[in-house]
C-alpha positions in Angstrom: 7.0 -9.5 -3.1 8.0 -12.1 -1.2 10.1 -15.5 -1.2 7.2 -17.5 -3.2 7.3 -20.8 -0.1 4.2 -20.4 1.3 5.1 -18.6 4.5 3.5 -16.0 5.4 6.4 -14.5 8.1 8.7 -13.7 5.5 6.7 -12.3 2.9 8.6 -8.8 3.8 11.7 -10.1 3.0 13.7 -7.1 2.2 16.9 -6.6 -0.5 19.2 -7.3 2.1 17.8 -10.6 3.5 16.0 -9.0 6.6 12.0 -9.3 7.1 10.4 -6.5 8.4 7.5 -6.5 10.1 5.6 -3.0 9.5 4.5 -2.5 6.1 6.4 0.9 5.5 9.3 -0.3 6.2 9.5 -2.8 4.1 8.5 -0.1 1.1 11.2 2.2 2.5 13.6 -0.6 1.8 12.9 -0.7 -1.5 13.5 3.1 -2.4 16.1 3.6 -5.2 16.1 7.5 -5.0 16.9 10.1 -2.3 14.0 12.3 -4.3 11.4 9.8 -3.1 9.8 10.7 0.6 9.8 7.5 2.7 7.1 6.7 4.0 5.7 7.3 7.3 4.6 4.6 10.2 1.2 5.7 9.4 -0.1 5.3 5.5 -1.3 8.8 4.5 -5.2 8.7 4.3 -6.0 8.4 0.4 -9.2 10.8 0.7 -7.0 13.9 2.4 -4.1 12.9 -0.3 -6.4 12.6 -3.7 -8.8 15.3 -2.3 -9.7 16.0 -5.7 -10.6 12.5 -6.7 -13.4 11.9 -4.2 -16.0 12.5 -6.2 -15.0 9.9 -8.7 -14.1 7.9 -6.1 -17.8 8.2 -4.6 -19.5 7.3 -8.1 -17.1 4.0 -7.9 -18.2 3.3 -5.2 -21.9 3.7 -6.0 -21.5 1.6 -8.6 -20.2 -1.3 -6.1 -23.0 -0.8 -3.9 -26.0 -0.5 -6.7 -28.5 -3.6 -7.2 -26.1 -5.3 -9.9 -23.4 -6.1 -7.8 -25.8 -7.4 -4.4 
């Protein structure tokens, strides 16, 4: 995203020419379909969201943090 001229204050630039500063609004500008929830002013937390990926997320993680990567 983004007008590609190396500055950073309008890198929301929305459809309609308008920069927004929050990060959810600028995705909520870019919804194409009523059936899609906008988003809120807070990002939902990913671990309450996927709670049924933590463990994988975990062993990722391990992975990041073992010897091999230090």
């Amino acid at each position: 995203c983004g007008t590609y001229n190396w500055d950073q204050r309008d890198e929301f630039t929305t459809p309609a020419g308008d920069v927004e500063t929050i990060v959810t609004a600028f995705a909520n500008k870019y919804r194409v379909s009523g059936d899609c929830p906008a988003m809120g002013t807070i990002p939902p937390e990913p671990c309450d969201t996927f709670a049924g990926r933590r463990e994988l997320a975990e062993a990722a993680c391990a992975i990041l943090h073992s010897p091999a990567f230090q």
